[in-house]
C-alpha positions as CSV (number, residue, x, y, z in Angstrom):
1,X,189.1,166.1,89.7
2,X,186.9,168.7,90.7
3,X,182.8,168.4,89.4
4,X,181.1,171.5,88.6
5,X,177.9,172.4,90.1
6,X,176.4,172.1,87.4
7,X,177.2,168.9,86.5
8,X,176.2,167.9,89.5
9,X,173.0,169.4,89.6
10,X,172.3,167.7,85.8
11,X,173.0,163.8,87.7
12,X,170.6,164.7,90.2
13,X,168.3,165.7,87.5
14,X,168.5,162.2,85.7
15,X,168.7,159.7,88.7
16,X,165.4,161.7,89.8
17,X,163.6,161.1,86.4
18,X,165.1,157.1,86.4
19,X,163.5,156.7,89.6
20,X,160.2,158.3,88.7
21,X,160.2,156.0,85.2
22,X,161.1,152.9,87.6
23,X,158.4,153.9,90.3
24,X,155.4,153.8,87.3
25,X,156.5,150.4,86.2
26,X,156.3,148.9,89.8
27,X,152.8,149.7,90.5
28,X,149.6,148.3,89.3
29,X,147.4,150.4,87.3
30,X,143.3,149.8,87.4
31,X,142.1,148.8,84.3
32,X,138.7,150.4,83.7
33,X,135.5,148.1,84.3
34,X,138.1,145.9,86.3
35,X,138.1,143.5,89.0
36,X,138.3,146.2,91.4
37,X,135.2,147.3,90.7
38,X,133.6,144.3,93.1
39,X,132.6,144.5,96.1
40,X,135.6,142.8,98.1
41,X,132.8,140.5,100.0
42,X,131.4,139.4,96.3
43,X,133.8,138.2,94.4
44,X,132.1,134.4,93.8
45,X,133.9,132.9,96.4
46,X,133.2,129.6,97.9
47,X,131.1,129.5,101.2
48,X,130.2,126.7,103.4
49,X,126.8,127.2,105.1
50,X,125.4,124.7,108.2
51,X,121.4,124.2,108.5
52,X,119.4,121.9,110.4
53,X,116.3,120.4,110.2
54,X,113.5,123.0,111.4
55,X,111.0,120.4,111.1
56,X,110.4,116.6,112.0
57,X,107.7,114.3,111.3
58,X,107.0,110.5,111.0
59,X,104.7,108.0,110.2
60,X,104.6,104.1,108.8
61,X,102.7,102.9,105.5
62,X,103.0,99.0,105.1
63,X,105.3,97.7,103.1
64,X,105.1,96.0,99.6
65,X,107.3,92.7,100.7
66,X,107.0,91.1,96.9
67,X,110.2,91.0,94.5
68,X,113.1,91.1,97.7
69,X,115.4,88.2,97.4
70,X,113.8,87.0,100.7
71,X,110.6,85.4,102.4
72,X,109.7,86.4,106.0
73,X,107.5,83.8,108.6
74,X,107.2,84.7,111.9
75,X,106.7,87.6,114.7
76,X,109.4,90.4,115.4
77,X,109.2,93.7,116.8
78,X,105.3,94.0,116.6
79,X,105.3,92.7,113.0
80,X,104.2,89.7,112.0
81,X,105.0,87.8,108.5
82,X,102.7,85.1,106.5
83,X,103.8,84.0,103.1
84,X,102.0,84.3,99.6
85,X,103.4,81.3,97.1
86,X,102.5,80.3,93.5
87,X,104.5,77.8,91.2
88,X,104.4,77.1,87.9
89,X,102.8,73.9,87.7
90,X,100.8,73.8,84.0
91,X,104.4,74.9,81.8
92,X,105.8,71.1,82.4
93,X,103.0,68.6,83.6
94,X,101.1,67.9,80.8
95,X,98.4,65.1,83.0
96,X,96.9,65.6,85.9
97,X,98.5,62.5,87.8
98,X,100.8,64.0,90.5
99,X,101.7,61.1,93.3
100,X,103.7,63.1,95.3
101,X,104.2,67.0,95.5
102,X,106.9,68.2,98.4
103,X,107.7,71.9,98.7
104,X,111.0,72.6,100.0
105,X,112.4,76.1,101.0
106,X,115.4,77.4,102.1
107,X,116.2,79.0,105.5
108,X,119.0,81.2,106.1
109,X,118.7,83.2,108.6
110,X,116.2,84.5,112.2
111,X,115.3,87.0,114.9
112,X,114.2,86.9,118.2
113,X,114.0,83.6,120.1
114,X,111.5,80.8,120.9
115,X,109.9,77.6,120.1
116,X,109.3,76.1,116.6
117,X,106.4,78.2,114.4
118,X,103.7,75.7,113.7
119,X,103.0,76.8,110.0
120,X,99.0,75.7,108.6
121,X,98.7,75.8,104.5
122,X,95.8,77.1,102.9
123,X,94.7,77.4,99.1
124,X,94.2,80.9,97.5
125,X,90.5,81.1,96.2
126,X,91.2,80.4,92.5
127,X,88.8,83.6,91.7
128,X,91.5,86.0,93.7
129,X,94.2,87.3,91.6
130,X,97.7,88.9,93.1
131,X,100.9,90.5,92.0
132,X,103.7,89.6,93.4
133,X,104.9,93.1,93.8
134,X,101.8,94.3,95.0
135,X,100.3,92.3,97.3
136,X,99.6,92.6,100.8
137,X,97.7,91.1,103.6
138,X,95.0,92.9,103.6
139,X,93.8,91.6,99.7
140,X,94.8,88.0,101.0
141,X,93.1,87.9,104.6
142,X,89.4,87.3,103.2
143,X,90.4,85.5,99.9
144,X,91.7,82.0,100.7
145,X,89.8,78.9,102.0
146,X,90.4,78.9,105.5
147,X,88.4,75.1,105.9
148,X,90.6,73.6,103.7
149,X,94.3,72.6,105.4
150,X,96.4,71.5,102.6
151,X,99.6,71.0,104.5
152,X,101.3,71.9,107.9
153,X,104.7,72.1,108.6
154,X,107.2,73.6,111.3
155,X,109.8,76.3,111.4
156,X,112.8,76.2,113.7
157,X,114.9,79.3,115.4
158,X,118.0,78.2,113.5
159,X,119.9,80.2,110.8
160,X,120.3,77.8,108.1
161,X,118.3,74.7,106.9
162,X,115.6,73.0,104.4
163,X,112.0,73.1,105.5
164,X,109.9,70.3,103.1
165,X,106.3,69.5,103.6
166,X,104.1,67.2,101.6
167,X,101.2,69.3,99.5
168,X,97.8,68.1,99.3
169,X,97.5,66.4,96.0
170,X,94.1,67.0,95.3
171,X,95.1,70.7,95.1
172,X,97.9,70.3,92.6
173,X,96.1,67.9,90.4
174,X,93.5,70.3,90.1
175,X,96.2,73.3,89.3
176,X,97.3,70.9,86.5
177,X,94.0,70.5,85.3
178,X,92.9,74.0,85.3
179,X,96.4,75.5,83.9
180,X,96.3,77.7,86.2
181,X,96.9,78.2,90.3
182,X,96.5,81.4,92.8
183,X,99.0,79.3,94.9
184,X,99.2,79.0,98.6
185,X,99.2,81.1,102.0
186,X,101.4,80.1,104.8
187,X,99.6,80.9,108.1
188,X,100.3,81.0,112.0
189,X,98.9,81.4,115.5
190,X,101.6,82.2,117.1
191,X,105.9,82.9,116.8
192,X,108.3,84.4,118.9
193,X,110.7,84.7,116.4
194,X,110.8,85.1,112.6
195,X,112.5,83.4,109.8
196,X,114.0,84.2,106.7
197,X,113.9,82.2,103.4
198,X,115.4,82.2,100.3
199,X,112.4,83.8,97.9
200,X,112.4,83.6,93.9
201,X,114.4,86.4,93.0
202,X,117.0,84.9,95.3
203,X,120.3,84.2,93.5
204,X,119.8,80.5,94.2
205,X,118.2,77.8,96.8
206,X,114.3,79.3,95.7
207,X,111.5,77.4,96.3
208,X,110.8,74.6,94.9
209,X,108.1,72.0,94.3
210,X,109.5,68.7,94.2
211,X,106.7,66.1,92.5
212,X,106.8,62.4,91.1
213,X,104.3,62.2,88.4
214,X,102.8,59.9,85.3
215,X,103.6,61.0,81.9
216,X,100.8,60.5,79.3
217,X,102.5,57.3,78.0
218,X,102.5,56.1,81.4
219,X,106.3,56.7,82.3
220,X,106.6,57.9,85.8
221,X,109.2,60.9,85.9
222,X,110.0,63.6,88.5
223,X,110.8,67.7,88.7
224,X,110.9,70.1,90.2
225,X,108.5,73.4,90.0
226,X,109.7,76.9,90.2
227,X,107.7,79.7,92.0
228,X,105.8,81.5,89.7
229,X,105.7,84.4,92.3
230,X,106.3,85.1,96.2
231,X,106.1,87.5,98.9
232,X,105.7,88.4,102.4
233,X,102.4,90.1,104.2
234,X,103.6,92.0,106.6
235,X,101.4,93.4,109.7
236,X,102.7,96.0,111.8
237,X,100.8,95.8,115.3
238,X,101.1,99.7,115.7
239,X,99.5,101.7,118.5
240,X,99.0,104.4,116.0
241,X,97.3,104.1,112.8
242,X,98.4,104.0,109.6
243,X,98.8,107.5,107.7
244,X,99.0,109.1,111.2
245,X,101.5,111.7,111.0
246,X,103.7,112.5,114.1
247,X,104.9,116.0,114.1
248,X,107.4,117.2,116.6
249,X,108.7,113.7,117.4
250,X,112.1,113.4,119.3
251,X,113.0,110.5,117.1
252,X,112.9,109.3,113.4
253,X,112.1,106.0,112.6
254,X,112.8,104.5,109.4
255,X,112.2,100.4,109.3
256,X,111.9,97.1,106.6
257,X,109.3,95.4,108.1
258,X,107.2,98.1,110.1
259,X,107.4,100.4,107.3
260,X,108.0,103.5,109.3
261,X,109.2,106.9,107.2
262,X,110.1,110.5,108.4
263,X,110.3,113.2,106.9
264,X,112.5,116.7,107.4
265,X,112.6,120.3,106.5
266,X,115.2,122.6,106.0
267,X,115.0,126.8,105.7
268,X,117.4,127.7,102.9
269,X,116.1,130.8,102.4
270,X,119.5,132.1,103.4
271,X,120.8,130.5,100.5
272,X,120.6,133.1,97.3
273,X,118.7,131.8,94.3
274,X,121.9,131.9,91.9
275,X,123.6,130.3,94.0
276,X,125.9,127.3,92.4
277,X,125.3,124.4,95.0
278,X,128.7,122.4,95.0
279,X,128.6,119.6,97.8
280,X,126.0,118.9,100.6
281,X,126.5,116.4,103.4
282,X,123.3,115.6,105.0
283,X,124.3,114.3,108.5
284,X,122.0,111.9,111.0
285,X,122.7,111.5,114.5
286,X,121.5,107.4,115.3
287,X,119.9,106.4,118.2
288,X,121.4,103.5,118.5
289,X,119.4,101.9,121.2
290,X,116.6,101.6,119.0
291,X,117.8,100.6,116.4
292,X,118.8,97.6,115.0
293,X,121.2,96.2,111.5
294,X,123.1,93.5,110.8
295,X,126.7,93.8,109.8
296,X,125.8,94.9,106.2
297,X,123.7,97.6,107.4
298,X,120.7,99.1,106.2
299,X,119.8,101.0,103.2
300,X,118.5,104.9,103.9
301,X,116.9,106.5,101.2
302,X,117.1,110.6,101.1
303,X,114.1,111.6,98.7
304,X,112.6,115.1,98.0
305,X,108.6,115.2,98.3
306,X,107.0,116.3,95.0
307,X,103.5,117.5,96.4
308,X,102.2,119.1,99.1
309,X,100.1,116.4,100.8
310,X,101.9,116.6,104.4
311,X,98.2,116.9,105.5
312,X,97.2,113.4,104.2
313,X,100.8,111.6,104.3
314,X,98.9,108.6,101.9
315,X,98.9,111.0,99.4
316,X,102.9,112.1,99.7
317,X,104.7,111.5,96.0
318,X,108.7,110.9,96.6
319,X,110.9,111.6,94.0
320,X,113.1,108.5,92.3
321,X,116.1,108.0,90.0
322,X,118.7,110.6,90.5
323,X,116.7,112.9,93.1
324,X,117.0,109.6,95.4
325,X,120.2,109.8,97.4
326,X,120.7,106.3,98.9
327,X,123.6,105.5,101.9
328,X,123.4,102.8,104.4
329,X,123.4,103.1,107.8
330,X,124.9,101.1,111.1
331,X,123.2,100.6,113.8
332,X,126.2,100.4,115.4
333,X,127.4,103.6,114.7
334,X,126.7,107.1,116.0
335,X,125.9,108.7,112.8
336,X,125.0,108.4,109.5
337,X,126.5,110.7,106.8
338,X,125.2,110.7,102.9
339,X,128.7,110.6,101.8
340,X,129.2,108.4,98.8
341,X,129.8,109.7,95.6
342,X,126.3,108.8,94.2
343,X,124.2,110.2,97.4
344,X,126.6,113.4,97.4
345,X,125.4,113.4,93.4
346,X,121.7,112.8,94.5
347,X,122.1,115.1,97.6
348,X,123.3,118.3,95.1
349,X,120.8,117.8,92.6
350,X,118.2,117.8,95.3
351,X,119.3,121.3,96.8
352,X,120.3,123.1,94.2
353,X,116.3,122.4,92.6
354,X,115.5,123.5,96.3
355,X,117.5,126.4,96.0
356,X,117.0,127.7,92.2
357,X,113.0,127.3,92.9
358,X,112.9,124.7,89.9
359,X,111.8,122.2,92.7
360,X,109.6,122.7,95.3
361,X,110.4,122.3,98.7
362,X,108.4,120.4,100.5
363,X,110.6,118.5,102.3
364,X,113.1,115.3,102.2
365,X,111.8,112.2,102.8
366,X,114.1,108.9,104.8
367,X,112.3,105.8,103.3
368,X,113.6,102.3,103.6
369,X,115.1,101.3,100.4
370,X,114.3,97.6,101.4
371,X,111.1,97.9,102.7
372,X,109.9,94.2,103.5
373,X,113.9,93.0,102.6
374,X,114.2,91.9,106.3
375,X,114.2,93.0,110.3
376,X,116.6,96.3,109.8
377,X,115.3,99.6,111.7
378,X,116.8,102.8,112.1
379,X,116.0,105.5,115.0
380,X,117.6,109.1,114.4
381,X,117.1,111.9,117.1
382,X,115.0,114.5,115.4
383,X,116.6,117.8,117.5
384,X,113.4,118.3,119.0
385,X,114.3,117.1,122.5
386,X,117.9,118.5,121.9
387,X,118.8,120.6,118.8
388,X,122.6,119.5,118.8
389,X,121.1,116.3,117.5
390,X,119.1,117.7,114.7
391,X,119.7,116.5,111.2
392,X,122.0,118.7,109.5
393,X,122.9,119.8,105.7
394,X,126.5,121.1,105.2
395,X,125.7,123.2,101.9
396,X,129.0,123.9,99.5
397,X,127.9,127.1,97.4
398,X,129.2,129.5,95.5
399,X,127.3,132.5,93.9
400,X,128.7,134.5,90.7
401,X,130.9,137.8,91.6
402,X,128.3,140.9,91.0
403,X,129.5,144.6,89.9
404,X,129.9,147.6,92.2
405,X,126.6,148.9,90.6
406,X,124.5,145.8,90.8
407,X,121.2,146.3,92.3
C-alpha cells in the first residue's frame, strides 16, 4: 500500500506537536517569587563552625566548705582544713547535768600520707555567730578561746573508721544552760595528710554527740545530739594572692579545696546575629599530670559572666540555673567534652544569648561545682603555650534563607 506524501507529511506534523506537548510537561517551570530567587549559598542551611578560646585567665577565691556531705581535717596540696561544729544540745536536755559527753565522727576516706593528726578542741566565743554556709576561716581565726582546750583527739591515715573524744563538760553544761552554743573548732599544728568525714548533710553516719545525763526527776538517761551545723575552713597556702588574675596562663586550674577558677573567651563575631544556634560542644584538653579525681570524677561548671569586672575578679557575677552547664571531668582522661544532654541544653542557651546580643559576652567561666566537697583538681592547657590545645566550641547554626534582593 502506497502512502501519499501528503499523508506523510501530516504524521510528521503530529508526532512533532506530541513531542513538543510532552517536552513542556517534563520540565520545571519557575514559579514567580520562588525558591530560585535565593542566593544558592543562603538557603538556611546547617553549618558547623570551630572556635577556640582567644583568651585565658585564672585565679582562686576560697571556698565556702559549709552544706557538702563532707568534713575535711588535715593538709593536702598547699591547703589545709580545720573544722567548725555546733550540736543541738538545748531541743532535748532540759537540766544542766551532763556526766558524760563523747563526740563521735565518721571517717571515710584520706589523701596524702603520714603520721596521725593530733587534733586540739577549742570553744567558739559564745558572742561570735556563723552560718554554716557561709563561714570561713578567716571570721573563725580571732573568734574562739584559744586558752581553753576542751578536748584533743587523734586522726589516722586510714580510709574508714570512728574517731570519739570525750568533751569538756563544763562546756556543755553551760550550752544547756544558756540554750544556746557557737559550738567548737577542731585545730592542728601539723598533717601530712587530710581526712574526710561524714558531715550533717551526709546521707547517714553524721556527727554525733553521745551524753549520759540526769533527768529533772533524777532518772539518768542517754542520747545522742545531732549537729546543728558544720563545715570546713579551708586555707590555700598560695604564692599568689587571692583576686590575682593570671592572664595568658598555659594552664587552667579549676579545684575543691584551693578554690582555683578560669575563665575563657571566645570571638563569635563570625557568627551572624540571626543565627539559630543548634548544638555546641565546648571541648577541654586535661593536663593530666596536674590534676587529680577519684573514680567518680569531678564536677566542671561552664558559666557565662554577667558583668564586666575582669579587672577586679572579686567582683565577677556567674550566671546559675539553666545558663550553668555542668559535666564532670577525669583526671584520667585526655579531655573533657560538655556533652550531656543538660550541659549541651546549658551550653546552647549560653551562645545563642552570646550570639543574638541578648547576653553580654564577657566570657565563660570553669568553677568547681563542689567547691570545698573534697581534694579533686583539674588542669586544662589554655592554648597559650600550644594553640592545638586551646579550648574549643563546636557551634551547630543555622541562619534563615534570605531573598535575591536582601540587603
Amino acid at each position: 500500500m502506497r502512502i501519499s506524501k501528503y499523508k506523510v507529511l501530516k504524521y510528521l506534523g503530529l508526532f512533532a506537536f506530541i513531542a513538543v506537548l510532552l517536552a513542556g510537561c517534563t520540565n520545571d517551570k519557575p514559579l514567580p517569587s520562588g525558591y530560585e530567587l535565593l542566593p544558592r549559598e543562603n538557603k538556611g542551611d546547617v553549618l558547623v563552625k570551630t572556635v577556640r578560646a582567644n583568651k585565658a585567665s585564672t585565679y582562686w577565691k576560697t571556698p565556702t566548705a559549709g552544706s557538702r556531705n563532707t568534713l575535711l581535717l588535715g593538709s593536702y596540696d598547699h591547703v589545709k582544713s580545720f573544722i567548725a561544729m555546733r550540736f543541738l544540745t538545748y531541743s532535748i536536755l532540759d537540766t544542766p547535768s551532763v556526766n558524760s559527753a563523747v563526740v563521735r565522727l565518721t571517717q571515710n576516706y584520706h589523701v596524702g600520707d603520714g603520721d596521725s593528726i593530733s587534733v586540739s578542741v577549742y570553744p567558739i566565743n559564745p558572742d561570735h555567730s556563723w552560718a554554716e554556709a557561709e563561714v570561713l576561716w578567716k571570721e573563725i581565726k580571732d573568734q574562739f578561746i584559744a586558752d581553753s582546750v576542751v578536748a584533743r583527739f587523734k586522726v589516722a591515715p586510714v580510709d574508714s573508721g570512728i574517731i570519739e573524744f570525750p568533751l569538756d563538760l563544763a562546756l556543755v553544761n553551760q550550752w544547756v544552760s544558756d540554750e544556746f552554743n557557737n559550738g567548737i573548732v577542731m585545730i592542728f599544728d601539723n598533717a601530712d595528710f587530710m581526712a574526710e568525714l561524714n558531715s550533717s548533710n551526709a546521707a547517714s553516719n553524721w556527727g554525733k554527740l553521745h551524753v549520759t545525763y540526769t533527768k529533772k526527776d533524777g532518772v539518768p538517761d542517754t542520747t545522742d545530739l545531732d549537729v546543728l551545723s558544720d563545715a570546713s575552713l579551708l586555707q590555700f597556702e598560695s604564692p599568689t594572692p587571692e583576686y590575682q588574675l593570671d592572664e595568658q596562663v598555659d594552664k587552667l586550674l579549676v579545684g575543691n579545696l584551693t578554690g582555683y577558677r578560669s575563665i575563657i573567651n571566645f570571638d563569635l563575631s563570625g557568627i551572624p546575629k540571626n543565627a539559630t544556634i543548634h548544638n555546641v560542644l565546648l571541648n577541654l584538653h586535661i593536663d593530666g599530670e596536674n590534676s587529680n579525681t577519684r573514680s567518680f570524677g569531678m564536677r566542671i561548671k561552664a558559666t557565662p559572666i554577667l558583668n564586666d569586672s575582669l579587672a577586679y575578679p572579686e567582683n565577677l557575677e556567674f550566671a546559675t540555673g539553666s545558663k550553668a552547664a555542668i559535666d564532670v571531668a577525669l583526671g584520667s582522661l585526655q579531655q573533657l567534652d560538655f556533652s550531656s544532654a543538660e550541659a549541651m541544653l546549658a551550653m546552647n542557651t549560653i551562645f545563642q544569648g552570646w550570639v543574638s546580643g541578648q547576653l553580654q559576652n564577657y566570657g565563660l567561666g570553669l568553677l568547681p561545682a563542689d567547691a570545698g566537697l573534697n581534694a579533686a583538681k583539674m588542669s586544662f592547657y589554655s592554648g597559650f603555650a600550644d594553640s592545638s590545645l586551646a579550648p574549643t566550641a563546636r557551634i551547630t547554626y543555622s541562619v534563615p534563607p534570605s531573598g535575591r534582593f536582601d540587603p
